[in-house]
C-alpha positions in Angstrom: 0.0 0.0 0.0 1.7 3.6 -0.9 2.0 5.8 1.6 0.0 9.0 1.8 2.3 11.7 1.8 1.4 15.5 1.4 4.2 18.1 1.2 3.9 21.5 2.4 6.0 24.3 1.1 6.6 27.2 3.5 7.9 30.4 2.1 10.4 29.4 -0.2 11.8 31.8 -2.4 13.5 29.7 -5.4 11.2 28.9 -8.7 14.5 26.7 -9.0 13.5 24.9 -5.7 9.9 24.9 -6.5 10.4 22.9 -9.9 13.3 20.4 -8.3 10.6 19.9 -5.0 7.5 19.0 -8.3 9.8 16.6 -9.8 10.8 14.8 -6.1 7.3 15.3 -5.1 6.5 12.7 -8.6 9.1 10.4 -8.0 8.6 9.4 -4.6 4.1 9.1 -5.0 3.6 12.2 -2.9 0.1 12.6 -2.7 -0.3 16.3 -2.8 1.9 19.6 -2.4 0.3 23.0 -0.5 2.7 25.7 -1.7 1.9 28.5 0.7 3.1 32.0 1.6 5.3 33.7 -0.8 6.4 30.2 -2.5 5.8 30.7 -6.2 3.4 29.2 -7.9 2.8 27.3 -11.7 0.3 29.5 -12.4 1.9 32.6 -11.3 4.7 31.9 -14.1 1.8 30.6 -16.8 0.6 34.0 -16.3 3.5 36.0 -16.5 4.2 34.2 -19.4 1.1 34.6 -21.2 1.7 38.5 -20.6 5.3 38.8 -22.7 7.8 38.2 -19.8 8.9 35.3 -22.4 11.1 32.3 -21.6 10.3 29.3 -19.9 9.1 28.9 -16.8 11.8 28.3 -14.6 9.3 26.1 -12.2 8.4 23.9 -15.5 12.1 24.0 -17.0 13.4 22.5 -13.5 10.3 20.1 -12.9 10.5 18.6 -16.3 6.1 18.7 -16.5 6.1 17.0 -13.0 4.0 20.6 -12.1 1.1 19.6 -14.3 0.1 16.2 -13.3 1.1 16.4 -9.2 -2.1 17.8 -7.3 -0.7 20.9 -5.5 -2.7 24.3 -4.1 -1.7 27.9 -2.7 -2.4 28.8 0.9 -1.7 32.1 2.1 -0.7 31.2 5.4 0.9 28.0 6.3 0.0 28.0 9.6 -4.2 27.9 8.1 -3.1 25.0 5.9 -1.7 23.0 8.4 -4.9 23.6 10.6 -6.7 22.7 7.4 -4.8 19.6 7.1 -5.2 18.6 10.6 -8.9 18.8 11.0 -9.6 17.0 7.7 -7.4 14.1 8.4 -7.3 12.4 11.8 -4.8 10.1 11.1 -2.7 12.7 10.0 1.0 13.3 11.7 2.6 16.7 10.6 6.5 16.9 10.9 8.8 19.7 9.9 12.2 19.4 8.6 13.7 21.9 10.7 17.3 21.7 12.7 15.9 22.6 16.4 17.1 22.3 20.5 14.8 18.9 20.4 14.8 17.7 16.8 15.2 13.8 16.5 17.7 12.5 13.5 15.8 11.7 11.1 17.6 7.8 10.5 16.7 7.0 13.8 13.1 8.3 13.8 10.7 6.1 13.1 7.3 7.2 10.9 4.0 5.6 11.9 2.9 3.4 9.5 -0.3 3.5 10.2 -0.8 7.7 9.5 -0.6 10.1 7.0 2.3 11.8 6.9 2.9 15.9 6.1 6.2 17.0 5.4 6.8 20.5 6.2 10.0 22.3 4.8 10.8 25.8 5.0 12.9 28.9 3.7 16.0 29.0 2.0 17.5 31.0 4.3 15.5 30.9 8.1 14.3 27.3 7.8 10.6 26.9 9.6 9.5 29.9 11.9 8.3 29.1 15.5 5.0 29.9 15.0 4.9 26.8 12.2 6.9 24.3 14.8 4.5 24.7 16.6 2.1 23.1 14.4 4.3 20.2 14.1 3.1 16.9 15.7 7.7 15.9 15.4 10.8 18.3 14.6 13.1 16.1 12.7 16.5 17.1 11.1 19.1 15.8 8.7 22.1 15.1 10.2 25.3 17.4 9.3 29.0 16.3 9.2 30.7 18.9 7.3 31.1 22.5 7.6 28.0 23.8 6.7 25.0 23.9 9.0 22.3 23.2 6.0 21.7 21.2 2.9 19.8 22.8 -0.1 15.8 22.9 0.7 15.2 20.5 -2.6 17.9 18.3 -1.7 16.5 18.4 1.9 13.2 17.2 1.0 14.1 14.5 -1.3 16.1 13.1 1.2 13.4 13.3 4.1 10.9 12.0 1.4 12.6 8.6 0.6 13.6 8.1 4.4 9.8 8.4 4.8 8.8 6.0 2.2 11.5 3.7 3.7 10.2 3.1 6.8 
């Protein structure tokens, strides 16, 4: 049986991103993406197109179509989408992707089989605000053992998406 599996994009800034996240978000089943805050949108660029800003979409150039066959919709607000979430789906456990005092690794957590599962993944640059953690049923993070402090948001998710589907 596939795993149910929404993602839910919070603020991020890259149409880069964006596409790379649509084209993950195919590959590993996900079941539906909420793009929220000031994460672009598909239709955004469509429509910037349509009015002479010319070239392709940088969402559809980096998702390779992936953007018009997996379900997705805007939210304003994340925090309202994950409310939204919650209260339609009871079986539903929300964890962010967030590097916090009392995240658990992510290779030693273990996802409930028996639950839906949204993924939340934040900004670029501040990761997921306070105000979203606190929304979050489980913090988890991706361990570092290099230099830098933070892996790539689209890298990020892939990753967290597979360790999902693995367990």
């Amino acid at each position: 049986m596939k795993k149910e599996i929404y993602l839910v994009l919070d603020n991020i800034r890259s149409r880069e991103n964006v596409g790379s996240i649509f084209r993950t978000a195919d590959a590993a089943g996900v079941t539906k993406l909420f793009l929220c805050g000031i994460t672009p949108c598909p239709d955004n660029e469509s429509t910037l197109l349509r009015q002479g800003y010319g070239g392709q979409s940088k969402i559809s150039k980096t998702a390779l179509g992936a953007e018009k066959w997996v379900p997705w919709e805007y939210h304003k607000q994340t925090w309202r989408c994950l409310l939204k979430l919650k209260n339609k789906n009871e079986k539903l456990k929300v964890i962010g992707l967030e590097k916090t005092k009392n995240s658990k690794n992510i290779f030693k957590y273990k996802f409930p089989k028996d639950k839906k599962i949204a993924l939340v993944v934040g900004n670029e640059v501040r990761g997921l605000s306070p105000k979203i953690l606190e929304y979050c049923d489980e913090v988890v993070h991706i361990p570092m053992y290099g230099k830098k402090e933070s892996l790539n948001v689209a890298v990020a998710t892939g990753i967290a998406l597979y360790q999902i589907l693995k367990t």
